[in-house]
N, C-alpha and C positions, 0 to 999 in steps of 0.2 A: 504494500500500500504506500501511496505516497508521502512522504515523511513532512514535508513540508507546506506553511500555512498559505503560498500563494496558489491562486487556480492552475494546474496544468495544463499545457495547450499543448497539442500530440499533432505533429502536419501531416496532414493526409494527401498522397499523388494517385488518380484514378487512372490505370495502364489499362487502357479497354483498346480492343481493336486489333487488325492484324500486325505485324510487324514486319516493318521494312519497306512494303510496299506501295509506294507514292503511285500516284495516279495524279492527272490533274484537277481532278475536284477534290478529290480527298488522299492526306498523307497519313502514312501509317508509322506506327511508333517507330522512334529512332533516336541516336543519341545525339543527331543532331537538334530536336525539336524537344526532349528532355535534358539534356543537359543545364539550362538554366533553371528551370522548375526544380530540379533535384537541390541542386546547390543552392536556391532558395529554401528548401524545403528541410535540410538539414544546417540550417548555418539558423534560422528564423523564432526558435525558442530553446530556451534554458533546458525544457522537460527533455530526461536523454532519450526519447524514442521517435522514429519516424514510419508509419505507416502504408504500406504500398496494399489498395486494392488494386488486382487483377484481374481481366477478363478477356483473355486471348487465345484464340485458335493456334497461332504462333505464326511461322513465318521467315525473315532472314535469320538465319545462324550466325550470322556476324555480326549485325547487329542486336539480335538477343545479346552475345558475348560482351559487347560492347559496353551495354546496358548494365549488366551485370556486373562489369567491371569498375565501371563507375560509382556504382551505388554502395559495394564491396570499401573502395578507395574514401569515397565520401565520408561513410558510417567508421572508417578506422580514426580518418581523420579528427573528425568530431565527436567521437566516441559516444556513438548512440547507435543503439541497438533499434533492428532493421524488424517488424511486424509484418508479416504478406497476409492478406487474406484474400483466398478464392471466391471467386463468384460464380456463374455459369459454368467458366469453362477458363481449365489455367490447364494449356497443351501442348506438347513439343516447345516452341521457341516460348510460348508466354510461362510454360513452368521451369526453363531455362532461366527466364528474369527471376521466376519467384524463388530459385533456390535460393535467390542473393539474402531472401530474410532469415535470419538469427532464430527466427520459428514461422513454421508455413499452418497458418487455417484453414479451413474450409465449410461448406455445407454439406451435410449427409449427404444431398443429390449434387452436389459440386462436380462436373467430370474433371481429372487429376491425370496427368500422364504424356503421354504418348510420346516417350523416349526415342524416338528415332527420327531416320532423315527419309523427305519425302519428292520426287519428283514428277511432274505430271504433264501433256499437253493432250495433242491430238495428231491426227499422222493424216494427211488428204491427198495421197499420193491417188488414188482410186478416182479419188474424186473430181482431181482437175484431168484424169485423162479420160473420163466420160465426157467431161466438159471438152476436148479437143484443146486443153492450154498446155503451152511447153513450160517447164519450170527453165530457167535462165540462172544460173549463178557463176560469177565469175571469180577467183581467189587466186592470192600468194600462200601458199600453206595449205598442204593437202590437208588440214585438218580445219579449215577456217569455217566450214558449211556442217561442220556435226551436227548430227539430230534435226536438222532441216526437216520442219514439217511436210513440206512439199517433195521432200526426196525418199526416197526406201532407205530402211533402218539399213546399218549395219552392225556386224558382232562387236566388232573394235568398239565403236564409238559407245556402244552400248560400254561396255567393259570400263571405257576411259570413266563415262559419267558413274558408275558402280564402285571404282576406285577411289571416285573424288568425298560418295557419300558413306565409304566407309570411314575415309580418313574425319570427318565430320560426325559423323556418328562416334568414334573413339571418342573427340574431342568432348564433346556432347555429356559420353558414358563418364568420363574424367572429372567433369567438371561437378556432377551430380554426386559422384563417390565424395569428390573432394567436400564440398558443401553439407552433405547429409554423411557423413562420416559417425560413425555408429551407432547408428538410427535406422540403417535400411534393413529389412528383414526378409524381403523377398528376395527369390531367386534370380540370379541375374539374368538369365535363361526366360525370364517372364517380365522382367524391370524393364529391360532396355530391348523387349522384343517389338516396340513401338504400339503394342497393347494401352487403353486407359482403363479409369475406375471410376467410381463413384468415390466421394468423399470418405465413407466409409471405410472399402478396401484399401486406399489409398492411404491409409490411416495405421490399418495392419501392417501395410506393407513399407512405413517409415517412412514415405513419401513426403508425409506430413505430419504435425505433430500433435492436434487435434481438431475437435469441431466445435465451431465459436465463430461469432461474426464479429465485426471491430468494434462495434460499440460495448459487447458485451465482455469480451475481453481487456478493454483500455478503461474500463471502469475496475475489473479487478483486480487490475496494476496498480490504478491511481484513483480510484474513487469515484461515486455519482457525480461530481462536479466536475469532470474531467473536463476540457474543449478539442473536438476534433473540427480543427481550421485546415480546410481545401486549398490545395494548393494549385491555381490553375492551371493548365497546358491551352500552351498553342499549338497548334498543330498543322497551320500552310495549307496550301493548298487552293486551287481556285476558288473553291466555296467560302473561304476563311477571308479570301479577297475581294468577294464581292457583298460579301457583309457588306464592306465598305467603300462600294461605288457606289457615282450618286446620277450617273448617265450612261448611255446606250455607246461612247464612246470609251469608255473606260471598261464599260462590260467585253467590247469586242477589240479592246489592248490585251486583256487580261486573259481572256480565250487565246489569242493567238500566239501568246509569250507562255501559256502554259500548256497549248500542245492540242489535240482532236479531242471532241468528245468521245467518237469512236472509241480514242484509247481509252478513255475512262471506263466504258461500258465492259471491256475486256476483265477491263482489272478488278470492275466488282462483281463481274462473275467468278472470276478466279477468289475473290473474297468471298462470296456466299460458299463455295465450293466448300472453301477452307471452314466456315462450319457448320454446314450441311455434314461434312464426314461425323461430327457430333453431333446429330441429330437435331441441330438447331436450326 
């Protein structure tokens, strides 16, 4: 309990959303768009603890890493201990960030997991040559065109990208060992098999450390009096930028400097995708 007679204020940063992946209506978590929220969020009160809700399908590996790394760096720095609590859904790259907490929460129906690495598109080789279209690509580097949607697979290339997400997935497996260091109980054979859980099993399984949501926990740290102050993110993006247009010429700067809608349309279906695979 809190020892002391002034109110505590605990900063809370909400991690929702997929990670890494920017599109131009909407950007997705990254340490370039948390990095100041963080460092706000841990420098902003006396009380030693900082609270990360999370809610992510996941996403870049390198930027989870990133993320992680920072928050890790921060919390040493200022010597406050780091709170995650799960929401929907803290998976692959978004339970990557949450290892960074000092103790990870969740909801009994919280989905927890999904230790592995993931790659996905589509193959339309079939399809443009019903259509009578020739694919065209020209390269320095017999290897510049892998995985082309438009081309037939090959074994190599397959292999190349198989190599890349083991080496990722080790790094991934390392970093969980390293953070949840004698707390995991499951089999690694079933941990890191990119399997999830419910909050529950993910719970047996040391993933996490129990089930509690932040208010209910930061009160019995610190008491009914506690203050849990939100710490905002910006997050870019065209939508973030046209909050703050005030005419039809600035509407179509802002389009044009941030790319097709097209491309946006891609990327949030590649974002529903990501968590659709969780039933959401």
């Amino acid at each position: 309990m809190w020892p002391f007679t002034r109110t505590p204020t605990v900063p809370v940063l909400r991690l929702s959303g997929a990670i890494g992946m920017v599109s131009p209506l909407r950007a997705g978590l990254s340490i370039a768009s948390l990095a100041e929220p963080l460092q706000k969020a841990f420098e902003m009160s006396k009380t030693p603890s900082v609270a990360l809700i999370v809610n992510s399908p996941g996403g870049s590996a390198v930027q989870s890493s990133l993320i992680l790394k920072r928050i890790r760096a921060l919390a040493i720095e200022n010597k406050k201990k780091v709170h995650v609590f799960c929401e929907d859904v803290v998976a692959s790259g978004g339970y990557y960030i949450a290892i960074a907490g000092d103790e990870i929460y969740a909801e009994p129906s919280s989905i927890v997991g999904s230790i592995g690495v993931i790659s996905s598109g589509f193959g339309f080789v079939e399809a443009i040559d019903k259509l009578g279209i020739q694919r065209r690509v020209y390269t320095a580097g017999r290897s510049k065109a892998i995985l082309d949607p438009f081309l037939p697979e090959k074994a190599d290339d397959i292999e190349r990208l198989a190599a890349l997400q083991r080496d990722a997935h080790d790094v991934f497996i390392g970093a969980v060992k390293e953070r949840r260091a004698g707390r995991l109980t499951g089999p690694d054979g079933e941990l890191f098999s990119g399997a999830f859980w419910s909050g529950k099993q993910a719970l047996e399984y040391g993933l996490i450390d129990g089930l509690s949501d932040i208010r209910t926990r930061m009160r019995e740290i610190y008491g009914d009096k506690v203050r849990l102050k939100v710490v905002p993110i910006e997050r870019g993006g065209l939508l973030s930028r046209l909050r703050r247009t005030s005419n039809l010429e600035t509407f179509s700067s802002a389009v044009a400097e941030n790319g097709s809608l097209t491309d946006d349309l891609l990327a949030t279906l590649e974002t529903r995708a990501l968590w659709a695979r969780y039933g959401l």
